[in-house]
C-alpha positions as CSV (number, residue, x, y, z in Angstrom):
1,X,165.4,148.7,82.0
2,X,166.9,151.1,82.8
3,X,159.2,160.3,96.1
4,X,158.5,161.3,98.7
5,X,160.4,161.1,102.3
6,X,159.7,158.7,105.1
7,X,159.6,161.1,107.9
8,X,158.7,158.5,111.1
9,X,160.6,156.1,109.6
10,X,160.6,152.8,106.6
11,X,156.6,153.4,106.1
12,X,155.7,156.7,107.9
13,X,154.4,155.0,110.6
14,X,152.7,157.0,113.6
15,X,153.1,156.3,116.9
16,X,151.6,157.3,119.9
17,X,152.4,155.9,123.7
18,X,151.0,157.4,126.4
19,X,152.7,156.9,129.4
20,X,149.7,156.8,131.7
21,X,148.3,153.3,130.5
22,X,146.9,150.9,132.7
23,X,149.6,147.9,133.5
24,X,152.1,149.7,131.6
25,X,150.6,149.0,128.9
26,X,151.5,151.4,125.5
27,X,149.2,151.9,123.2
28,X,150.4,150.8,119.9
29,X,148.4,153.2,117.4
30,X,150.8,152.3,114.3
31,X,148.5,151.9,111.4
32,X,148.7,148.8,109.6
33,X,151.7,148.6,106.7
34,X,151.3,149.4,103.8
35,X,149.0,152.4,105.0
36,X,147.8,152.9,101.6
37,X,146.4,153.5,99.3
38,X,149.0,156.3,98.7
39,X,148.4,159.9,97.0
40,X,150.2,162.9,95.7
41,X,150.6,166.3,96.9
42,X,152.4,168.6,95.4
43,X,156.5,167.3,95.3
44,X,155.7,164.5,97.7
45,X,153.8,161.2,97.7
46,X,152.0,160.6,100.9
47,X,150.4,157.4,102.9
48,X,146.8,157.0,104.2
49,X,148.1,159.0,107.2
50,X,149.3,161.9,105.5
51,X,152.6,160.9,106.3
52,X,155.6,161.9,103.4
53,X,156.7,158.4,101.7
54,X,160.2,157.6,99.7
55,X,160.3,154.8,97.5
56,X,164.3,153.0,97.6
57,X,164.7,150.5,95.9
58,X,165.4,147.9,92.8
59,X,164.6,146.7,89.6
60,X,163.8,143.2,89.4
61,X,163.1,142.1,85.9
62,X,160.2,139.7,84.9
63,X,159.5,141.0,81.1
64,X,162.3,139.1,79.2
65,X,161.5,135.9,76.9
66,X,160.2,133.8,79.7
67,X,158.4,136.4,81.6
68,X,158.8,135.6,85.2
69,X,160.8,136.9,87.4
70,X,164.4,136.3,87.1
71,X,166.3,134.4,89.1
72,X,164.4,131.8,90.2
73,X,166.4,128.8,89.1
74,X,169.6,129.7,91.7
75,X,167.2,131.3,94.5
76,X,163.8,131.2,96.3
77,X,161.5,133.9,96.2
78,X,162.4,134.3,100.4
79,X,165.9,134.5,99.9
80,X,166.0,137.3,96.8
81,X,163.4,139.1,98.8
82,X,165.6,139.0,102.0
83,X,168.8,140.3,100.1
84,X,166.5,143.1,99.5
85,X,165.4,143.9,102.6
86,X,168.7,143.3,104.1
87,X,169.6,146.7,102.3
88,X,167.3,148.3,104.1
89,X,164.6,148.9,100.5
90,X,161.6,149.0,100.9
91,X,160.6,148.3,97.2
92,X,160.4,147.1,94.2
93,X,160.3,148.1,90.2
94,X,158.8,144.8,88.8
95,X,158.7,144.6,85.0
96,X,156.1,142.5,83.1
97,X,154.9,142.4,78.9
98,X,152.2,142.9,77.7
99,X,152.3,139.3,75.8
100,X,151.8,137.6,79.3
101,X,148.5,139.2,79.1
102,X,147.8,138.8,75.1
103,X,148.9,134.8,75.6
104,X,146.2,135.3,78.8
105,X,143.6,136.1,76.6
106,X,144.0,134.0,73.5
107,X,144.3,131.1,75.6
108,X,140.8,131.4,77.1
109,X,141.3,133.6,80.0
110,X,143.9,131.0,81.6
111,X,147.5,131.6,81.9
112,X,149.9,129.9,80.6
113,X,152.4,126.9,82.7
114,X,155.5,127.4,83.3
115,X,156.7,124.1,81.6
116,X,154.9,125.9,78.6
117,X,156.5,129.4,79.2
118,X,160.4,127.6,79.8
119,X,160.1,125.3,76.8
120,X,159.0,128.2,74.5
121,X,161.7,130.4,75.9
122,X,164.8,128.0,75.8
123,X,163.7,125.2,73.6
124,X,162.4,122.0,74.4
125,X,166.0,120.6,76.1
126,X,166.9,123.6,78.2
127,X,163.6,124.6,79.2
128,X,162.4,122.0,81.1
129,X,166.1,121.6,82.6
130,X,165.8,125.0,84.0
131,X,162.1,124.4,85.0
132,X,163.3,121.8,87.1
133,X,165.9,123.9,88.8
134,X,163.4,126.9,89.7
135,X,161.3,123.7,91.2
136,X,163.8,122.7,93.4
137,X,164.6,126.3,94.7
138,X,160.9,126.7,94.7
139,X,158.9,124.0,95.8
140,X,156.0,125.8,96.2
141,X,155.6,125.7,92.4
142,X,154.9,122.7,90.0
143,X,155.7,122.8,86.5
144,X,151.8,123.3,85.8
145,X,151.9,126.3,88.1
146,X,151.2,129.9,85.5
147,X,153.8,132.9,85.0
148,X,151.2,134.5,86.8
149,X,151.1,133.3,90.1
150,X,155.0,133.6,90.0
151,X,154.2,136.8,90.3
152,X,151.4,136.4,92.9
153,X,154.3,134.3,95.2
154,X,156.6,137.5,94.6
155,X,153.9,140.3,95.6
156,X,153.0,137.8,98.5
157,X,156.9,137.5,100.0
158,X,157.4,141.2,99.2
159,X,154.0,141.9,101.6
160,X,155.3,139.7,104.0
161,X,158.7,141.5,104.3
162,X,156.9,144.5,103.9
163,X,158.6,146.1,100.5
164,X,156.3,148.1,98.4
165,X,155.3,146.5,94.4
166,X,155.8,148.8,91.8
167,X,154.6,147.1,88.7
168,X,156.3,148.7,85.5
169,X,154.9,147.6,81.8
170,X,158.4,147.5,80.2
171,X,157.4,146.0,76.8
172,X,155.2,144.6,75.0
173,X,156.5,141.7,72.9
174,X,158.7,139.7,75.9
175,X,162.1,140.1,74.9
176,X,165.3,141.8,76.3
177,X,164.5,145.9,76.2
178,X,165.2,148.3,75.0
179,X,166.6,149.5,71.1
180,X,164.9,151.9,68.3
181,X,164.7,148.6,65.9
182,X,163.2,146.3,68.4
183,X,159.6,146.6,67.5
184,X,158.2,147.6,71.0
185,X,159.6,151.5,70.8
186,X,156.6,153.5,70.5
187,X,152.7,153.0,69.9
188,X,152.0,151.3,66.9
189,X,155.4,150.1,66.7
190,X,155.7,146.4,65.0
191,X,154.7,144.5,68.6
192,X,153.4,147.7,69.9
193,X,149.8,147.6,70.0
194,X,147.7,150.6,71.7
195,X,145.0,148.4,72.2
196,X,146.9,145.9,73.6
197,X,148.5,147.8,75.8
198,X,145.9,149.4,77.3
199,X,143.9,146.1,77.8
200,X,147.4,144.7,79.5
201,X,147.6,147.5,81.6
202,X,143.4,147.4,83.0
203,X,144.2,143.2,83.5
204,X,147.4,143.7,85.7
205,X,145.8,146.6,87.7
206,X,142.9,144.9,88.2
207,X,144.9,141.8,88.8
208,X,147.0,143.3,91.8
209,X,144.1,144.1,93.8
210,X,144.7,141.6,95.3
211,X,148.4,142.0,96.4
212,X,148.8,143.7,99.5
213,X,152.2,145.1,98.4
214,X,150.9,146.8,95.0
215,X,151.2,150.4,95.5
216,X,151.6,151.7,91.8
217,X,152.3,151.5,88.4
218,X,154.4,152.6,85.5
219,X,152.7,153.0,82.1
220,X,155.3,152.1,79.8
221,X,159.4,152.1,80.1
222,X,161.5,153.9,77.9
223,X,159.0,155.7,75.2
224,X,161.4,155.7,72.3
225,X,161.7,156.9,68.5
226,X,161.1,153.9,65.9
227,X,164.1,153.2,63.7
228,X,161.9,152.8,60.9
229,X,157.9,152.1,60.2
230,X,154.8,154.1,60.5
231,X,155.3,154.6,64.2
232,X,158.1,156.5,63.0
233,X,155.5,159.9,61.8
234,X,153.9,159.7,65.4
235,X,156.6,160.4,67.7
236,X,155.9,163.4,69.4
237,X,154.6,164.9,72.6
238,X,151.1,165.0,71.3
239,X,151.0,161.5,70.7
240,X,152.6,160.7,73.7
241,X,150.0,162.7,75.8
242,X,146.9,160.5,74.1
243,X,148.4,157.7,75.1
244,X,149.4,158.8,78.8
245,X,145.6,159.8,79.4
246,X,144.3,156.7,77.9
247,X,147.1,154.3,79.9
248,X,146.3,156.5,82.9
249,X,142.3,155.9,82.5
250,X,142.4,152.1,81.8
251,X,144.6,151.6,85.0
252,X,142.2,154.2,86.7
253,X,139.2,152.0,86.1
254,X,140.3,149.0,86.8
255,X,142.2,149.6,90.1
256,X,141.8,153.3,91.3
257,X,144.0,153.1,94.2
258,X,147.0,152.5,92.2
259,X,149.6,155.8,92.0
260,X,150.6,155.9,88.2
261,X,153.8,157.0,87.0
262,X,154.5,158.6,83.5
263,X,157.5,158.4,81.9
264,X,159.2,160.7,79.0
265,X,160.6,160.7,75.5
266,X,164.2,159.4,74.4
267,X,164.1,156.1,76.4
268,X,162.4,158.5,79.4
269,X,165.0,160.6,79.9
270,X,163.2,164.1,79.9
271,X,160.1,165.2,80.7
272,X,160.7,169.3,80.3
273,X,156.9,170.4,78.6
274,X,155.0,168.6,81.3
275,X,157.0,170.1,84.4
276,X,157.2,173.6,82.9
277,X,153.9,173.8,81.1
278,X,154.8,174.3,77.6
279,X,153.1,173.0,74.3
280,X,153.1,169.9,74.1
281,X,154.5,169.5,70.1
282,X,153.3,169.9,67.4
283,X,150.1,170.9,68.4
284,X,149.9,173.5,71.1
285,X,148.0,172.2,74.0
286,X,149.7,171.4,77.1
287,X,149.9,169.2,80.2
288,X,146.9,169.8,82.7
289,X,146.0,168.3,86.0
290,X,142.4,168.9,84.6
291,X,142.7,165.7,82.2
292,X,142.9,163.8,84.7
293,X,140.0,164.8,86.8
294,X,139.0,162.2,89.3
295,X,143.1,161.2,89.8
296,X,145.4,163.8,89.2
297,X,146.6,163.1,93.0
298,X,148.2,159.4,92.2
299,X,150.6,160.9,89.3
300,X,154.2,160.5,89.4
301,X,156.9,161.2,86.8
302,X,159.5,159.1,86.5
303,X,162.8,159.4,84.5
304,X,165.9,157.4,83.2
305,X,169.4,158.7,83.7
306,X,173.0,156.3,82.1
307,X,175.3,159.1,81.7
308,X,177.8,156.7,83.2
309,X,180.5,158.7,81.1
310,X,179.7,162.3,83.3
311,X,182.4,164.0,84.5
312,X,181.4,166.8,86.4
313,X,178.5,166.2,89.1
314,X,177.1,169.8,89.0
315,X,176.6,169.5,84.5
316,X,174.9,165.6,86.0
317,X,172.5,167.3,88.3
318,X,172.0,170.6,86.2
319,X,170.5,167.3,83.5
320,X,168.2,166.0,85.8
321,X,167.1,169.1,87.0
322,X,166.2,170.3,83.6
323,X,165.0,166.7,82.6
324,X,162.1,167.0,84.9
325,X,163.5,166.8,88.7
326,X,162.5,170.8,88.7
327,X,159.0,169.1,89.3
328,X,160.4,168.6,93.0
329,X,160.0,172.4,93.3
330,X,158.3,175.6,94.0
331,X,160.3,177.1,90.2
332,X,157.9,174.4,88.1
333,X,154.4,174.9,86.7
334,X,153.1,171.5,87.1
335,X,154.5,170.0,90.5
336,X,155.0,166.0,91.1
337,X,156.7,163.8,93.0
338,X,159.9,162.6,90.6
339,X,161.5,159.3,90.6
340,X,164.7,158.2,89.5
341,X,163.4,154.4,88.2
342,X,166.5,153.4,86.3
343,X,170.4,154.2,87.0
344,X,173.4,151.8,86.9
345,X,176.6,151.1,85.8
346,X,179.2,148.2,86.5
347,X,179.5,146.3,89.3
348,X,183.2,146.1,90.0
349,X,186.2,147.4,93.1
350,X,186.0,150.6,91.4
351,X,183.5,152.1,89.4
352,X,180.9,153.4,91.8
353,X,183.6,155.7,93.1
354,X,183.5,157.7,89.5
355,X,181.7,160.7,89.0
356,X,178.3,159.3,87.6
357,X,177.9,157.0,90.7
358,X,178.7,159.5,93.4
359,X,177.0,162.2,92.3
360,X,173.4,160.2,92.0
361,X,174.9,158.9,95.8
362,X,174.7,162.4,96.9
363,X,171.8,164.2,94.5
364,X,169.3,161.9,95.2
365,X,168.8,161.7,98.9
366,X,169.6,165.4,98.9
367,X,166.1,166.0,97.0
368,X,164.6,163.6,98.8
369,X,164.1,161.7,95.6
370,X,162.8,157.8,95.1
371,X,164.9,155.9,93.2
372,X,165.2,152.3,91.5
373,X,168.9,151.2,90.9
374,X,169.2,148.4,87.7
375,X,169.6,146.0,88.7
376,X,169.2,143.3,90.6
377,X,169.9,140.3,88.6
378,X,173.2,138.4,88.7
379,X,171.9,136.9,85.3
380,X,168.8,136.2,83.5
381,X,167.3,132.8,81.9
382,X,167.7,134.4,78.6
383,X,168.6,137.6,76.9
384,X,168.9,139.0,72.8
385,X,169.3,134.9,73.1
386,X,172.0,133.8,75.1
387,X,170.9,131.4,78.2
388,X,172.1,132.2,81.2
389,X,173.4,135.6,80.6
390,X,175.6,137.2,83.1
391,X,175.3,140.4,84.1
392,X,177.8,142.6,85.1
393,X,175.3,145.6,86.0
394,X,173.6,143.2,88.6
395,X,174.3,144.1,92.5
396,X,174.1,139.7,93.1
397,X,176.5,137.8,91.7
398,X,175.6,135.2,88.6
399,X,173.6,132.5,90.8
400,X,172.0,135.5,93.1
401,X,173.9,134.4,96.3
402,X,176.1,137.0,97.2
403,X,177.0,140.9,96.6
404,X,178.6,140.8,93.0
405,X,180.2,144.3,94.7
406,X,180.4,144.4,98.3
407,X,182.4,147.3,98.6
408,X,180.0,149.2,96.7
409,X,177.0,147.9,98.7
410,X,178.6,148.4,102.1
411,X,180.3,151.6,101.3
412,X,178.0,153.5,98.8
413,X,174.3,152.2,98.4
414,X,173.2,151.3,102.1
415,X,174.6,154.8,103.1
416,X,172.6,155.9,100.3
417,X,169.3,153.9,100.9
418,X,169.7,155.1,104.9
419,X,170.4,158.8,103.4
420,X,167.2,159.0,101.5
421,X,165.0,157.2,104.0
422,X,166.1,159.8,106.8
């Protein structure tokens, strides 16, 4: 669930136009969006012009029971991706399981349909009803189209509109994330397979090679101490750094031009030892650039913040700061860009005027900082099983057609999104 400026503008673009051109003509010199692959250097992420690049944007979830992008049933691809763009994003955090890819593989290398994935999801009744509704928003699709090629149609629209794909593994097991008893909280966790996971992570890299839009990747969302099992004995930064380098290598292989983004312990909400170079418990190595030899320009860090409940902005920042955003600067041992992937809070007249809202308003375009707000759905097919499951969080409103809070996205988060970009 729940960096780095554009300098020239949405994509860094340059421009030159000499005035001296024969028939008026200007020569347009802009290079091709997306201008990628994109890199790292020091604080900032940069294009394949050297230019400083912010990612803004939103979570758009595809990892629940069904796993496909939500939404689908009230809205077509076009239209969800033109509320986006309409905010002036330009990106965003897509979430996928790793059982898309297990089902992939035990099914002899073919996806499965989406009349399978529905009925599975929402029973044999409701499944196929709802099918029928993301048909007739999508006509494109056919019930025997895969999950898969959902996704394709997404990264396809989000090319065309020119918003950036970040691809985030959110869970393994398809389900509604995230909890310390859910069985997806930490490697070798009950539906947490390293294996698995790594195999997922080399199929979907290697997968978006051919998307346009796909720009990076996140690892795994919300790293997280098991209630209860085996996993339990392994939940430290050690472990945690194995599995980083082997995550990191796997995507590396399979798709090198992808940026990939780590994330920290307690549902990713601090990453301290790896910006400020301490051990990395309980054994006593430590975070190096050196691990990851032939990449260490395409890693980001990204964190988590819900401390909805803050009521004083400078204790908010002084958290994120310490959490890992003192990567941003000179003061850190290991430098990276920092992105805030997950923040949000209710939807409503009133509660993005509070403390926790308006403080993020101002700190993140202040640092220049990328950011993913959750969320954008209105609702979701299913979640922790209840079909059709409003969400209050969402910026659309239950069917997706409208600003579930137009106050706040007139008043708050385009200012915000212009802020950051500027």
């Amino acid at each position: 669930m729940r960096l780095v400026t554009i300098v020239a503008g949405l994509v860094g673009f340059s421009v030159a136009a000499p005035t001296n051109q024969p028939h008026g003509d200007a020569l347009d010199t802009r290079a091709p969006w997306p201008n990628g692959p994109l890199v790292t250097s020091g604080r900032w992420i940069r294009d394949a012009s050297g230019t400083n690049l912010t990612y803004v944007g939103v979570n758009w979830p595809g990892a629940a029971d069904v796993m496909i992008p939500e939404g689908l049933q009230y809205q077509s691809i076009e239209t969800i991706v033109s509320k986006i763009k309409s905010l002036g994003m330009n990106a965003i955090r897509l979430t996928f399981a790793i059982q898309m890819v297990d089902e992939i593989y035990s099914n002899g290398a073919k996806d499965i349909t989406l009349q399978k994935a529905f009925t599975q999801a929402l029973g044999s009744t409701n499944g196929p009803k709802l099918l029928n509704q993301v048909l007739a928003k999508n006509p494109q699709f056919t019930a025997s189209t895969t999950r898969l090629q959902v996704f394709d149609a997404v990264a396809a629209e989000c090319a065309k509109q020119h918003i950036f794909v970040h691809l985030d593994n959110h869970i393994s097991k398809g389900m509604w994330c995230c909890s310390t008893d859910d069985g997806n909280s930490w490697w070798g966790d009950t539906y947490f397979s390293a294996a698995n996971w790594t195999r997922g992570l080399a199929y979907m890299a290697n997968h978006g090679k051919q998307w346009t839009s796909l720009m990076s990747i996140g690892l795994r969302n919300e790293p997280r101490e098991p209630t209860s099992g085996a996993a339990k004995s392994t939940y430290n930064w050690q472990t945690w750094y194995t599995y980083m380098k082997q995550g990191a290598e796997a995507v590396h292989s399979s798709n090198p031009d992808l940026l990939i983004f780590l994330s920290g312990l307690s549902f990713d909400t601090f990453l301290t030892p790896v910006v400020r170079g301490t051990a990395l418990t309980p054994g006593t190595g430590k975070f190096s650039f050196n691990d990851f030899p032939s990449y260490a320009n395409k890693l980001v860090l990204e964190l988590h913040n819900y401390e909805t409940s803050a009521n004083s902005c400078n204790n908010l920042q002084n958290n994120l700061y310490n959490n890992g955003f003192e990567a941003l600067t000179s003061s850190a041992v290991n430098q990276f860009p920092v992105m805030l992937t997950e923040f949000g809070f209710q939807m409503d007249a009133s509660t993005w005027k509070g403390t926790y809202a308006s403080c993020l308003a101002s700190y993140l375009p202040a640092q220049k900082a990328g950011w993913f707000i959750w969320v954008l759905a209105g609702s979701y097919y299913i979640r922790s099983g209840t079909q059709d499951y409003d969400e209050g969080w969402g910026l659309l409103t239950h069917d997706w057609s409208t600003w579930r809070s137009p106050s706040y996205v007139n008043e708050a988060l385009i200012p915000m999104v212009k802020d950051t970009l500027s």
